[in-house]
PDB file as gemmi writes it, atoms N, CA and C in Angstrom:
CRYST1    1.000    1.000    1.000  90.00  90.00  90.00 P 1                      
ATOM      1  N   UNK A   1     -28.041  -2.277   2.100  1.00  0.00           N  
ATOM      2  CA  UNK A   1     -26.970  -1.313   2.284  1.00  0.00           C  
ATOM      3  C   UNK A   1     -27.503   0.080   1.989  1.00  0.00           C  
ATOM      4  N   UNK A   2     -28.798   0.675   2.063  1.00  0.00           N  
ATOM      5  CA  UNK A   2     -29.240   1.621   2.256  1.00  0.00           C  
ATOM      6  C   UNK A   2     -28.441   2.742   2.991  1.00  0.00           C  
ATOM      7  N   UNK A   3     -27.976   2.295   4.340  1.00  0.00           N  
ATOM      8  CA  UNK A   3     -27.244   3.313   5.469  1.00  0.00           C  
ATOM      9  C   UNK A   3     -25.939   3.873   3.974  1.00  0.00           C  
ATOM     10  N   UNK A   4     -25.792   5.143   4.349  1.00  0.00           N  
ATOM     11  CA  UNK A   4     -24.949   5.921   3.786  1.00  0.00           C  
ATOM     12  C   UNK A   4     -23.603   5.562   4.507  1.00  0.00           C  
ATOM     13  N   UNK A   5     -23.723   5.343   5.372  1.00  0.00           N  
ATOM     14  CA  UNK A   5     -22.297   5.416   6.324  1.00  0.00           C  
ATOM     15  C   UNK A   5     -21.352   3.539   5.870  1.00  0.00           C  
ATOM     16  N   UNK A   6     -22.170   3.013   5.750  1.00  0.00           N  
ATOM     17  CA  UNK A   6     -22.487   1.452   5.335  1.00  0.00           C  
ATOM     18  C   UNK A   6     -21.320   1.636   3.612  1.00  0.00           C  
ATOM     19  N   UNK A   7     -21.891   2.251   2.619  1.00  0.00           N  
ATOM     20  CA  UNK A   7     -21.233   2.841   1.797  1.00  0.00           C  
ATOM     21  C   UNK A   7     -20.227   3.331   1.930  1.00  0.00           C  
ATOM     22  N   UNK A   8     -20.066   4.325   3.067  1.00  0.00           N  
ATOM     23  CA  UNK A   8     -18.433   4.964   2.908  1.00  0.00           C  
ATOM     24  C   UNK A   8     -17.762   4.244   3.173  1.00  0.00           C  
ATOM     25  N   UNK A   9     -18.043   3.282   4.173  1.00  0.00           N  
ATOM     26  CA  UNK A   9     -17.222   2.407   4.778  1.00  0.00           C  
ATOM     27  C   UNK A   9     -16.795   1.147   4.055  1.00  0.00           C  
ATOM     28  N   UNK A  10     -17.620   0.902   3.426  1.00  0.00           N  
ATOM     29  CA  UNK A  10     -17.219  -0.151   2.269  1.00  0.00           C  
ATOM     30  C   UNK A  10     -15.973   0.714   1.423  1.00  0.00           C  
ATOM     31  N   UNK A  11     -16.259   2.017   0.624  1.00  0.00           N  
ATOM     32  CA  UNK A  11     -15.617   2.590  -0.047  1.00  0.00           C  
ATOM     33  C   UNK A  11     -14.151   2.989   0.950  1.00  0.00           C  
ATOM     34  N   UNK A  12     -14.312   2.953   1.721  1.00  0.00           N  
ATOM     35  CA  UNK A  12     -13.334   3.595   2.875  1.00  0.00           C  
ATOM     36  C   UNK A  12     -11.754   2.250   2.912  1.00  0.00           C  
ATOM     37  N   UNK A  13     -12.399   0.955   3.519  1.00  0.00           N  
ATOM     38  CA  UNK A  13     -12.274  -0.227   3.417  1.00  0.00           C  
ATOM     39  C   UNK A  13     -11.754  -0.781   1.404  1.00  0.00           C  
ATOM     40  N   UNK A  14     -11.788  -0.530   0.933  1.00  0.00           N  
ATOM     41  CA  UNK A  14     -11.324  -0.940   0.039  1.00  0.00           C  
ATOM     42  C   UNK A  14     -10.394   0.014  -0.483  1.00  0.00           C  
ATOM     43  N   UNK A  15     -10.355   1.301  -0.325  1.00  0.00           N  
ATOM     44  CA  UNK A  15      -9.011   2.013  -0.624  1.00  0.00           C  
ATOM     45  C   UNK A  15      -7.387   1.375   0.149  1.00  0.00           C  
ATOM     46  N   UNK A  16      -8.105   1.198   1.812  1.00  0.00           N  
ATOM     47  CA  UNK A  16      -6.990   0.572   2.405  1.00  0.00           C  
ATOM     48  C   UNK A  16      -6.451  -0.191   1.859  1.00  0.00           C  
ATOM     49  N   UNK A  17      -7.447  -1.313   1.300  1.00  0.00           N  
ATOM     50  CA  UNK A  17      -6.896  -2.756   0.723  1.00  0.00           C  
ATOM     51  C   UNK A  17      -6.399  -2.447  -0.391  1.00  0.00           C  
ATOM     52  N   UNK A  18      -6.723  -1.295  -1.096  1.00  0.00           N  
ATOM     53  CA  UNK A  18      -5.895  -0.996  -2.501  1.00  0.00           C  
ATOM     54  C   UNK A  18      -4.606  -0.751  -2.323  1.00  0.00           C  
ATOM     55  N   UNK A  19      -4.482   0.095  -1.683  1.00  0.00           N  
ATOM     56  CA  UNK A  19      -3.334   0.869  -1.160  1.00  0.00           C  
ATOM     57  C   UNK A  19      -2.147  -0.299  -0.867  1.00  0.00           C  
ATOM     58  N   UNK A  20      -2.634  -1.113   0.066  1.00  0.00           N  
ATOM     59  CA  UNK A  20      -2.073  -1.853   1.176  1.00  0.00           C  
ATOM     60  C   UNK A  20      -1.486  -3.219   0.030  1.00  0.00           C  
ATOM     61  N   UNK A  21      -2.474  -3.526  -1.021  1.00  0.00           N  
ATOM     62  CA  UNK A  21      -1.419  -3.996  -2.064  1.00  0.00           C  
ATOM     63  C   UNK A  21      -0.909  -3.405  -2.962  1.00  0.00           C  
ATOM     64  N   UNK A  22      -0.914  -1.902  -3.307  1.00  0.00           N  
ATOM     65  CA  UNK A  22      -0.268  -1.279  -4.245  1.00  0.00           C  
ATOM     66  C   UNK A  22       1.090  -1.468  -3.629  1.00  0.00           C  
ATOM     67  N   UNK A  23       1.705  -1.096  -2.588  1.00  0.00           N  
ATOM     68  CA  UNK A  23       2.606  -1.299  -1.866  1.00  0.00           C  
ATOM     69  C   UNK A  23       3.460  -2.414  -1.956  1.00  0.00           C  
ATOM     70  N   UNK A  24       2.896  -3.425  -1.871  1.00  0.00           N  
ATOM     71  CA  UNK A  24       3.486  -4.746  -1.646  1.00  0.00           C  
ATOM     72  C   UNK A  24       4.164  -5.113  -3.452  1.00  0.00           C  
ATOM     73  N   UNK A  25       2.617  -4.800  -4.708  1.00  0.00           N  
ATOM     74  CA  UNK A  25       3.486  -4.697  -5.458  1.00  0.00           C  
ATOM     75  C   UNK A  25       4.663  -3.816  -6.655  1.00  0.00           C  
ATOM     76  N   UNK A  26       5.071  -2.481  -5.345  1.00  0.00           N  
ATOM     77  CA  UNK A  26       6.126  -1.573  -5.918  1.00  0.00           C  
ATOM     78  C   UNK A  26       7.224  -2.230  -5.122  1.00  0.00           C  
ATOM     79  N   UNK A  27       7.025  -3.103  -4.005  1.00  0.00           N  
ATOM     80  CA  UNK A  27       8.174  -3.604  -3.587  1.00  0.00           C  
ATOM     81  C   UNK A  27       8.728  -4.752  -4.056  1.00  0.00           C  
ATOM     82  N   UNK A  28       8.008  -5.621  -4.656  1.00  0.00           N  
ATOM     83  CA  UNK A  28       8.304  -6.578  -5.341  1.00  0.00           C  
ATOM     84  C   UNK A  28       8.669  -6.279  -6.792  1.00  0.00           C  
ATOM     85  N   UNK A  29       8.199  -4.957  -7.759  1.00  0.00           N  
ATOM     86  CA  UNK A  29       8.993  -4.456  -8.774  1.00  0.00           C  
ATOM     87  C   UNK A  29      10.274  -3.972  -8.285  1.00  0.00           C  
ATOM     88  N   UNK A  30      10.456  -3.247  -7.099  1.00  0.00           N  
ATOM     89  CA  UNK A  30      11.658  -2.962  -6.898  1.00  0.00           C  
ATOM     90  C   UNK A  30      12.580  -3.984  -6.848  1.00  0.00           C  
ATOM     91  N   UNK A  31      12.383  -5.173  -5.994  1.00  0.00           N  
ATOM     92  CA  UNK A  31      13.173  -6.576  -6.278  1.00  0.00           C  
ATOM     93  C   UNK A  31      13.523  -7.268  -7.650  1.00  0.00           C  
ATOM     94  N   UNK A  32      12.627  -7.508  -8.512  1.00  0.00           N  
ATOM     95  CA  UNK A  32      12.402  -7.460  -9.942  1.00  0.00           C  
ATOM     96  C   UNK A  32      13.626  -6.672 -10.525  1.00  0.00           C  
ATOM     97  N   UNK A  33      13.658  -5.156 -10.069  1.00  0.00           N  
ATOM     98  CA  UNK A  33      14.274  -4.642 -11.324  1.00  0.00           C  
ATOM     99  C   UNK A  33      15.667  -4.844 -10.406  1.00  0.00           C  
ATOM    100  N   UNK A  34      15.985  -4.927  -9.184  1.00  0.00           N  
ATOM    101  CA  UNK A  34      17.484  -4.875  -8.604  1.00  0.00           C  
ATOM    102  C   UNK A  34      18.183  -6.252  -9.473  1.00  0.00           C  
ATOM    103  N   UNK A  35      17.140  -7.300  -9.546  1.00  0.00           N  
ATOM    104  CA  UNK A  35      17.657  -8.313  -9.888  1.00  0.00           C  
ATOM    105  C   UNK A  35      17.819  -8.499 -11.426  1.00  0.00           C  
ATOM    106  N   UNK A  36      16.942  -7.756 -12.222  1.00  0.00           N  
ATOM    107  CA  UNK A  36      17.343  -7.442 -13.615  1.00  0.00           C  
ATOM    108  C   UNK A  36      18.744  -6.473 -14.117  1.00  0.00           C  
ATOM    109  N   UNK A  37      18.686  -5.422 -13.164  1.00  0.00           N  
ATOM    110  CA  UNK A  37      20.258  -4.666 -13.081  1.00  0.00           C  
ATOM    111  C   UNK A  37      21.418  -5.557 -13.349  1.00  0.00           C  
ATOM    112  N   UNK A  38      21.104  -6.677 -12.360  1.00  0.00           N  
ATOM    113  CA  UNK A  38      22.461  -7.377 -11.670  1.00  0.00           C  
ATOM    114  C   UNK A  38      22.567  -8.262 -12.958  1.00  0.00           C  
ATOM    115  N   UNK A  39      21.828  -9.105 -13.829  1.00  0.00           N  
ATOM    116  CA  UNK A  39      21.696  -9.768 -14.624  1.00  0.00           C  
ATOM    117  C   UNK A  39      22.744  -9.008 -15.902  1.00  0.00           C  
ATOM    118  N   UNK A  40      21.845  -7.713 -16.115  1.00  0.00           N  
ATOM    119  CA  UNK A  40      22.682  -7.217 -17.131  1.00  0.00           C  
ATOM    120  C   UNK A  40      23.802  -6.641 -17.076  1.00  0.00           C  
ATOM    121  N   UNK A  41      24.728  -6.304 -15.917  1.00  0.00           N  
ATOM    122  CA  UNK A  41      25.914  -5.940 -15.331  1.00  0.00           C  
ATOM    123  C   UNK A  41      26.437  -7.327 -16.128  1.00  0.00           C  
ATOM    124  N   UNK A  42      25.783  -8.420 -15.004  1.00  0.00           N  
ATOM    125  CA  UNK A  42      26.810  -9.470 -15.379  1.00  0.00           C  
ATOM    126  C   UNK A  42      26.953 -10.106 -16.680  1.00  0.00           C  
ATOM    127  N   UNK A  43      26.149  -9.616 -18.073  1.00  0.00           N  
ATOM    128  CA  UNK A  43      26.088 -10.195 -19.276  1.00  0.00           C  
ATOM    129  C   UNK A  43      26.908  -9.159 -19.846  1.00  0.00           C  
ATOM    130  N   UNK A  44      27.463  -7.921 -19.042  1.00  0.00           N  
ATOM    131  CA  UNK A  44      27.530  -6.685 -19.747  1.00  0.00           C  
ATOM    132  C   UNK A  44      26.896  -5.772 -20.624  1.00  0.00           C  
ATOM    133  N   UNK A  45      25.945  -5.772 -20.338  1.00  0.00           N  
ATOM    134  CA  UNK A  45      24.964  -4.673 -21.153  1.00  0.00           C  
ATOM    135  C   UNK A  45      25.131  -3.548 -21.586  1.00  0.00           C  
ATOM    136  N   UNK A  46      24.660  -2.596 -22.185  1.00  0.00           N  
ATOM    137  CA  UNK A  46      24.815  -1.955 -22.780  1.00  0.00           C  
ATOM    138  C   UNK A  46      25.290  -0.551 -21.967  1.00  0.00           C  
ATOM    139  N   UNK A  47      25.923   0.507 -21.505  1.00  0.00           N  
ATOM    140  CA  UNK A  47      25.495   1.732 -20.861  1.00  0.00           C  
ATOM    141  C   UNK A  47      24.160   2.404 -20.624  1.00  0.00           C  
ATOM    142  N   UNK A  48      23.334   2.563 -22.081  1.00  0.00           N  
ATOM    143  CA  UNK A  48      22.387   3.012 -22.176  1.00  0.00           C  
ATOM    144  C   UNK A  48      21.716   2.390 -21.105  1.00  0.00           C  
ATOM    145  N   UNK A  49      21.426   1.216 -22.088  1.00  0.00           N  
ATOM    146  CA  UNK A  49      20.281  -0.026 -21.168  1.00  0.00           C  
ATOM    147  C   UNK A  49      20.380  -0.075 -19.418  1.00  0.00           C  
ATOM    148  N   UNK A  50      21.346  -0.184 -19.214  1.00  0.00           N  
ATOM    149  CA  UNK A  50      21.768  -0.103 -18.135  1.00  0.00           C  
ATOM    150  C   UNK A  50      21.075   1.197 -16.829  1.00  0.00           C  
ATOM    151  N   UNK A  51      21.088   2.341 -17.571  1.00  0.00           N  
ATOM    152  CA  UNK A  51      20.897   3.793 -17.207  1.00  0.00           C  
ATOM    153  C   UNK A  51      19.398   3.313 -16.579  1.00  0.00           C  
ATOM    154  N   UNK A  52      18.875   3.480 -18.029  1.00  0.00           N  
ATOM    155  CA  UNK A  52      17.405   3.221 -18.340  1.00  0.00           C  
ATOM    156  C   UNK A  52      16.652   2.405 -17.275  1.00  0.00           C  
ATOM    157  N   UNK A  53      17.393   0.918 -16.896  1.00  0.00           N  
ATOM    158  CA  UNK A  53      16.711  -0.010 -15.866  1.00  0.00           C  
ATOM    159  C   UNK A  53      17.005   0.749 -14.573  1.00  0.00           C  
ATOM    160  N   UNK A  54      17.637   1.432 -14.336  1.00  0.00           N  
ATOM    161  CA  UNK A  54      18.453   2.316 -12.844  1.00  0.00           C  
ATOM    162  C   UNK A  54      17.133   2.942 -12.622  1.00  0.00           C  
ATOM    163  N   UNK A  55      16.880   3.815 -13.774  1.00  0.00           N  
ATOM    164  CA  UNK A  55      15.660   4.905 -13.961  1.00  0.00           C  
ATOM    165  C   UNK A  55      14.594   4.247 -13.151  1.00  0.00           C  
ATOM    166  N   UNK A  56      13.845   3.246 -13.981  1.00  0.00           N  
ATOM    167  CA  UNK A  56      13.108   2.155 -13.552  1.00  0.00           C  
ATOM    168  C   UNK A  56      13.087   1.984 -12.537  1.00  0.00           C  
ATOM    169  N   UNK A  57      13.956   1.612 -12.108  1.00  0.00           N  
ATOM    170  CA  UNK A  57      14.019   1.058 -10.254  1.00  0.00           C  
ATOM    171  C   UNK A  57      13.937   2.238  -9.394  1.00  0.00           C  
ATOM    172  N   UNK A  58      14.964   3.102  -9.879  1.00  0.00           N  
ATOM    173  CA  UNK A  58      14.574   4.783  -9.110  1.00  0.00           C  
ATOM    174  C   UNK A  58      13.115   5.089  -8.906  1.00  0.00           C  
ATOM    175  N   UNK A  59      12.188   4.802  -9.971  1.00  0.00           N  
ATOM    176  CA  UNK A  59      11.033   5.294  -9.913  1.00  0.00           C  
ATOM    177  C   UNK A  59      10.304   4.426  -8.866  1.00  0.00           C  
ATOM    178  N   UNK A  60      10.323   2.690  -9.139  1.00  0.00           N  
ATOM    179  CA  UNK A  60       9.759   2.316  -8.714  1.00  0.00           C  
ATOM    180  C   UNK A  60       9.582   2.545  -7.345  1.00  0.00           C  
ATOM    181  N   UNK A  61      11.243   3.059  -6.414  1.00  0.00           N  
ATOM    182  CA  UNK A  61      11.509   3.060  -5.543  1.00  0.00           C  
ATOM    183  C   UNK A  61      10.662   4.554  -4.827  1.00  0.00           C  
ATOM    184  N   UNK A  62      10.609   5.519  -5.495  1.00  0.00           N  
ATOM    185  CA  UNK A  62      10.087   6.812  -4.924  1.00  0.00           C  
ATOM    186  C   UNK A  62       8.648   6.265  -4.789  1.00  0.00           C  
ATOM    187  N   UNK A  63       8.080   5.141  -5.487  1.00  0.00           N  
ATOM    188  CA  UNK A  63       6.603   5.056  -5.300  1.00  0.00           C  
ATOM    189  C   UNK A  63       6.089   4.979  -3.715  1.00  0.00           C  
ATOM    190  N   UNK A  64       7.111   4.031  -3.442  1.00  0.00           N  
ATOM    191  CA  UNK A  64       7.068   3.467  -2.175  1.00  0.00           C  
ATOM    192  C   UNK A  64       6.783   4.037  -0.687  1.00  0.00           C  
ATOM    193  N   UNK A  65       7.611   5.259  -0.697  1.00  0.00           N  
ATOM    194  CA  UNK A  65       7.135   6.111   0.766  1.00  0.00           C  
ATOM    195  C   UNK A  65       5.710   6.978   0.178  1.00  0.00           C  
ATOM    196  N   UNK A  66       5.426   7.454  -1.355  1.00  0.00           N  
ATOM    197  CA  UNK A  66       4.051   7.826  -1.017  1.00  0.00           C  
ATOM    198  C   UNK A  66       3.359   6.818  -1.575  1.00  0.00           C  
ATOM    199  N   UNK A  67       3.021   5.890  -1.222  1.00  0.00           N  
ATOM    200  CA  UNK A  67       2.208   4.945  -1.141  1.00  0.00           C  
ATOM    201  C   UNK A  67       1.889   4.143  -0.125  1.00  0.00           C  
ATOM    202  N   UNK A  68       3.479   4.561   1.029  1.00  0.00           N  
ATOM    203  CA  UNK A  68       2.829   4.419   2.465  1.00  0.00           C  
ATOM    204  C   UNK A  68       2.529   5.563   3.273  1.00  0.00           C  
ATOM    205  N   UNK A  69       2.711   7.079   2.250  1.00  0.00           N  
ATOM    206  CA  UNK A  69       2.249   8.193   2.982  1.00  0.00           C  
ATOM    207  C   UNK A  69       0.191   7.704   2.671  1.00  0.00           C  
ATOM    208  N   UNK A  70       0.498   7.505   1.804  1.00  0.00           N  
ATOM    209  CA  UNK A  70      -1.095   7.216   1.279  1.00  0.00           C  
ATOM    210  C   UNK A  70      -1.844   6.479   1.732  1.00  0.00           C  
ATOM    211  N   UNK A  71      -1.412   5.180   2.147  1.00  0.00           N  
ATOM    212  CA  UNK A  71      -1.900   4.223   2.862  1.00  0.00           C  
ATOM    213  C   UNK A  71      -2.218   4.777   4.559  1.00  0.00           C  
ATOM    214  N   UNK A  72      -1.347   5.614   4.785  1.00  0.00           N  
ATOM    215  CA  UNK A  72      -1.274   5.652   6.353  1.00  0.00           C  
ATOM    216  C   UNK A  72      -2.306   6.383   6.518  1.00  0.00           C  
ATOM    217  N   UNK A  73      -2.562   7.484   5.786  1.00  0.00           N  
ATOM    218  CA  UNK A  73      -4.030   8.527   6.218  1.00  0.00           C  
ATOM    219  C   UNK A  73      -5.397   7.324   5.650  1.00  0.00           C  
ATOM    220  N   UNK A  74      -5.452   7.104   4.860  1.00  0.00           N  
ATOM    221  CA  UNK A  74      -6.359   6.113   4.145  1.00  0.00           C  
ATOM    222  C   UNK A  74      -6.626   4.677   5.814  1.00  0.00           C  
ATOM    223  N   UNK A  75      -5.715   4.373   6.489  1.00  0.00           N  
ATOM    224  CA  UNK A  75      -5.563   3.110   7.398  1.00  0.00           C  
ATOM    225  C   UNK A  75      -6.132   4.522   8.649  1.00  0.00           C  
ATOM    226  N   UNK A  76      -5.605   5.588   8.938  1.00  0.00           N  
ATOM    227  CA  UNK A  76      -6.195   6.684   9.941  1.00  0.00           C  
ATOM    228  C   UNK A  76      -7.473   6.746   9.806  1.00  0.00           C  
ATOM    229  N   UNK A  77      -7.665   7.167   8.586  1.00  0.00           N  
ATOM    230  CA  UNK A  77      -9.500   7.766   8.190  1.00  0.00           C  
ATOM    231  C   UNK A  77     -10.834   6.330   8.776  1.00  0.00           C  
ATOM    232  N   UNK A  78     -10.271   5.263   7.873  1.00  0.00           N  
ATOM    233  CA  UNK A  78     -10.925   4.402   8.142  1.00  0.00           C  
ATOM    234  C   UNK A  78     -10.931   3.931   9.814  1.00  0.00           C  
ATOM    235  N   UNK A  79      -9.888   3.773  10.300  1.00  0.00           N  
ATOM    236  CA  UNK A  79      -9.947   3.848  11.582  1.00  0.00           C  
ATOM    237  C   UNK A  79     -10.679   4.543  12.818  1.00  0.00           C  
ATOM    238  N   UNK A  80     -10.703   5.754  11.948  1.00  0.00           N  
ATOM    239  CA  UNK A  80     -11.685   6.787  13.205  1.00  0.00           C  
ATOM    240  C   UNK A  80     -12.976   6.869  12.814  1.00  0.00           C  
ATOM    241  N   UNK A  81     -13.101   6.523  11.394  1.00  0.00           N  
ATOM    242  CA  UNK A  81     -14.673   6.349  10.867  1.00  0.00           C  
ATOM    243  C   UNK A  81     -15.245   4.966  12.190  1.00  0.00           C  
ATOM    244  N   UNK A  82     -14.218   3.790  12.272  1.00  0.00           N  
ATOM    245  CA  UNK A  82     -14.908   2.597  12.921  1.00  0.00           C  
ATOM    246  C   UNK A  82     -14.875   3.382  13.956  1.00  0.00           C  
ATOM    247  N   UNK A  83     -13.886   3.995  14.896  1.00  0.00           N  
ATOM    248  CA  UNK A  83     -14.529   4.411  16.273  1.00  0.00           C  
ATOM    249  C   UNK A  83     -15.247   5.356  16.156  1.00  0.00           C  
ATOM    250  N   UNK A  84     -15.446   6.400  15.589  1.00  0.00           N  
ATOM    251  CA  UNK A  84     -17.043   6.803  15.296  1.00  0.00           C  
ATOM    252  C   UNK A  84     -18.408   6.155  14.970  1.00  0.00           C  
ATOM    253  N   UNK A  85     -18.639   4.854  14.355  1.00  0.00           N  
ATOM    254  CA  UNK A  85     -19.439   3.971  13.726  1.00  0.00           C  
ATOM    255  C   UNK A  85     -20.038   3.127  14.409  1.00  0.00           C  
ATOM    256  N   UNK A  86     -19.459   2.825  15.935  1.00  0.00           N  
ATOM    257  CA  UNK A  86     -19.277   1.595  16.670  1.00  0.00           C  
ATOM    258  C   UNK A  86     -20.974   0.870  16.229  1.00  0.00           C  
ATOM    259  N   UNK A  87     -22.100   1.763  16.047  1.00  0.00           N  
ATOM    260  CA  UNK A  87     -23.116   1.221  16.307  1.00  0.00           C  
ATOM    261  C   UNK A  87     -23.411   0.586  15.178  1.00  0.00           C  
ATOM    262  N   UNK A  88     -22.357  -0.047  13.957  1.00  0.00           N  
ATOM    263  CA  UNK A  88     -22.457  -0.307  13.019  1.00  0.00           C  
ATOM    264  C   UNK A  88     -21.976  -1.921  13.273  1.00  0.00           C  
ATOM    265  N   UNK A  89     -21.408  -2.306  14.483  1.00  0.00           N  
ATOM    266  CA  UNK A  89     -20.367  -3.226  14.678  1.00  0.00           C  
ATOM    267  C   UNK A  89     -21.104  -4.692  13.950  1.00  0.00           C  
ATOM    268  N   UNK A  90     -22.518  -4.711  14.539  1.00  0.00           N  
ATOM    269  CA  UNK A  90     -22.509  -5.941  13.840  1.00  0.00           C  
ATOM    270  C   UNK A  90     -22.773  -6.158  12.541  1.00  0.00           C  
ATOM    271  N   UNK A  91     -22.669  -5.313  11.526  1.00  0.00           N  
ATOM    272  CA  UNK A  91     -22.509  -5.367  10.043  1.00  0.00           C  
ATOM    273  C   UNK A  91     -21.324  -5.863   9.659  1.00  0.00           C  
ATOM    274  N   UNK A  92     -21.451  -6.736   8.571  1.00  0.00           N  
ATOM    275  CA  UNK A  92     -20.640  -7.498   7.878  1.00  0.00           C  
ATOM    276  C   UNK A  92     -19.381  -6.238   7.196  1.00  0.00           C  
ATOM    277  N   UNK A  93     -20.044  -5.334   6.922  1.00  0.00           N  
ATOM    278  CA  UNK A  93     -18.801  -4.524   6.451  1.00  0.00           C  
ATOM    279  C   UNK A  93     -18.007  -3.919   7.508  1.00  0.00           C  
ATOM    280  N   UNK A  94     -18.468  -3.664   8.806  1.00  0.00           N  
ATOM    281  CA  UNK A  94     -17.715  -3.105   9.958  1.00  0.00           C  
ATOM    282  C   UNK A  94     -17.030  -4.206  10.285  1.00  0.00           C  
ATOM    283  N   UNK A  95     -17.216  -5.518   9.821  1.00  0.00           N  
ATOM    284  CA  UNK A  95     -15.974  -6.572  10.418  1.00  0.00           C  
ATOM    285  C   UNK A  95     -14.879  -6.840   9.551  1.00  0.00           C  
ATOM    286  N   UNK A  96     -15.274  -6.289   8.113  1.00  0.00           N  
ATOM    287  CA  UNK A  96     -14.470  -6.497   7.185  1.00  0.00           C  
ATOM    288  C   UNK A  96     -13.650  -5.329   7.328  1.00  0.00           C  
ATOM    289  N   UNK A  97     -13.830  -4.276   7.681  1.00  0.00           N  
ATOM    290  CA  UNK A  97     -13.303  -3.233   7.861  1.00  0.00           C  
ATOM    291  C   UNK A  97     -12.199  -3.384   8.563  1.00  0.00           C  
ATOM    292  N   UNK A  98     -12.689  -4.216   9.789  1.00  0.00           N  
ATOM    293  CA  UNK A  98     -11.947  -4.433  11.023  1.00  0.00           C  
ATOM    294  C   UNK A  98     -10.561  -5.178  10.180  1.00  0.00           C  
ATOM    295  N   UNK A  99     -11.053  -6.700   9.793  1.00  0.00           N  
ATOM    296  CA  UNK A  99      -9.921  -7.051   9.283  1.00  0.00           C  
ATOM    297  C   UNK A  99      -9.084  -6.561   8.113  1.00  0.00           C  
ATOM    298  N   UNK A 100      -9.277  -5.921   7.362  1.00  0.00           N  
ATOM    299  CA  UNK A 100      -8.498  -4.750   6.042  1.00  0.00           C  
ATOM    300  C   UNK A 100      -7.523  -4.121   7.199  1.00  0.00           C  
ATOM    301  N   UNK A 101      -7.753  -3.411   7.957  1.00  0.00           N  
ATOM    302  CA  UNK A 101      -7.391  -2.575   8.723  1.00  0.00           C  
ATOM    303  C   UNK A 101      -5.863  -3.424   9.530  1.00  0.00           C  
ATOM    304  N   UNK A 102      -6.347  -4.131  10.216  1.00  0.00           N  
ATOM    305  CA  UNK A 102      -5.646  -5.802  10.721  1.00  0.00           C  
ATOM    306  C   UNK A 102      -4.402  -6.137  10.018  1.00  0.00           C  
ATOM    307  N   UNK A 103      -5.188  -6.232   8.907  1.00  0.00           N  
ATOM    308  CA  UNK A 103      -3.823  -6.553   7.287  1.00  0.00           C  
ATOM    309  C   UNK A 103      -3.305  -5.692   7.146  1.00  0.00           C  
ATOM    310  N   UNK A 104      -3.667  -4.492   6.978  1.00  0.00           N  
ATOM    311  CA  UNK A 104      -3.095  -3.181   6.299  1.00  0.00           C  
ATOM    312  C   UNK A 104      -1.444  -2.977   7.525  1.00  0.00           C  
ATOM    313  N   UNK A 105      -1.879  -3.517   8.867  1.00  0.00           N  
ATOM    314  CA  UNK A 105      -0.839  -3.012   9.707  1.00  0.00           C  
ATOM    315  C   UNK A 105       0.697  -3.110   8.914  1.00  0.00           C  
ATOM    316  N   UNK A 106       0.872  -4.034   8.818  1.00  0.00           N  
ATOM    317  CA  UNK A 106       2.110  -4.518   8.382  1.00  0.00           C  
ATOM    318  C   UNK A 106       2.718  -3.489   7.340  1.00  0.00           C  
ATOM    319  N   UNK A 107       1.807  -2.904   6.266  1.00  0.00           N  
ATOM    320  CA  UNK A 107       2.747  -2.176   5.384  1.00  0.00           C  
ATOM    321  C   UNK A 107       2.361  -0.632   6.192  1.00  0.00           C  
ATOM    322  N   UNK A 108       2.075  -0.532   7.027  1.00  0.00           N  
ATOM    323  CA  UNK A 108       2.303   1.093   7.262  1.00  0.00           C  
ATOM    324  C   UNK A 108       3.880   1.617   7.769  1.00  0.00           C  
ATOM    325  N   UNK A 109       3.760   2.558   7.522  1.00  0.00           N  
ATOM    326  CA  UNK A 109       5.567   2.911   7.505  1.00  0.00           C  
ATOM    327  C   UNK A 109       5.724   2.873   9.012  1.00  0.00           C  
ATOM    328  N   UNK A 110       7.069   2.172   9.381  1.00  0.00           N  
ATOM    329  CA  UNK A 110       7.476   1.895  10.787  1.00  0.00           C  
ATOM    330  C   UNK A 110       8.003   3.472  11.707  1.00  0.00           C  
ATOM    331  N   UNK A 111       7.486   3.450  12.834  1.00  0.00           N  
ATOM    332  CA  UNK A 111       7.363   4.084  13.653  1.00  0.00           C  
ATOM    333  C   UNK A 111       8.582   4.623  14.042  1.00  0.00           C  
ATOM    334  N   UNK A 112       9.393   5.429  14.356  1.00  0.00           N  
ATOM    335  CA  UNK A 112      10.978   4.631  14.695  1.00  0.00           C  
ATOM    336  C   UNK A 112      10.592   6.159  16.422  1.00  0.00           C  
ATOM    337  N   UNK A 113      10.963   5.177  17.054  1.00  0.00           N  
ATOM    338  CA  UNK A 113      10.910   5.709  18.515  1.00  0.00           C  
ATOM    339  C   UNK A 113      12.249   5.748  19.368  1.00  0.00           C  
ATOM    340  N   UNK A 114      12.523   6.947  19.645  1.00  0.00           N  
ATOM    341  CA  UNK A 114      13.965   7.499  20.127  1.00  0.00           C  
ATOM    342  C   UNK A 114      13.631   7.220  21.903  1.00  0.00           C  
TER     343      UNK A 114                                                      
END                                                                             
């Protein structure tokens, strides 16, 4: 792994994949805490307590669009690095790239077309 480009692309390629599960788990804290809310509503909890878990979930929830603002340039970059790279194709990291990229589709923020 001498090639420099070999490197970014590894480094490039694993931000996606960071990203691409950071995502998955602020959405699953967000589920977590909706369902902890509902728990303590129904035991009657405290006001405070109550506030506090709202907070929680509020936050968790703002994580979410920049973490698919983050993901989406991070899933771009790497993307135009491979069509710039092509002559890299048969390296093991340009295929891994390929598939990160593959995976990553699913959490990028949806398109909405008028």
């Amino acid at each position: 792994m001498s090639d420099p480009r070999l490197r970014q692309l590894t480094i490039k390629t694993g931000v996606v994949k960071r990203l691409s599960k950071e995502k998955v788990v602020y959405e699953k804290e967000v589920i977590t805490e909706q369902n902890r809310i509902e728990k303590l509503k129904a035991a009657g909890s405290d006001d405070h307590v109550l506030r506090k878990q709202e907070e929680v979930l509020q936050e968790s929830m703002m994580m979410i669009p920049d973490c698919q603002r983050r993901l989406a340039k991070a899933h771009e970059e790497l993307a135009e690095m491979l069509k710039n790279e092509e002559e890299l194709k048969e390296t093991e990291q340009y295929q891994n790239a390929l598939a990160v990229l593959e995976d990553a589709k699913v959490n990028l923020p949806q398109k909405i077309t008028a």
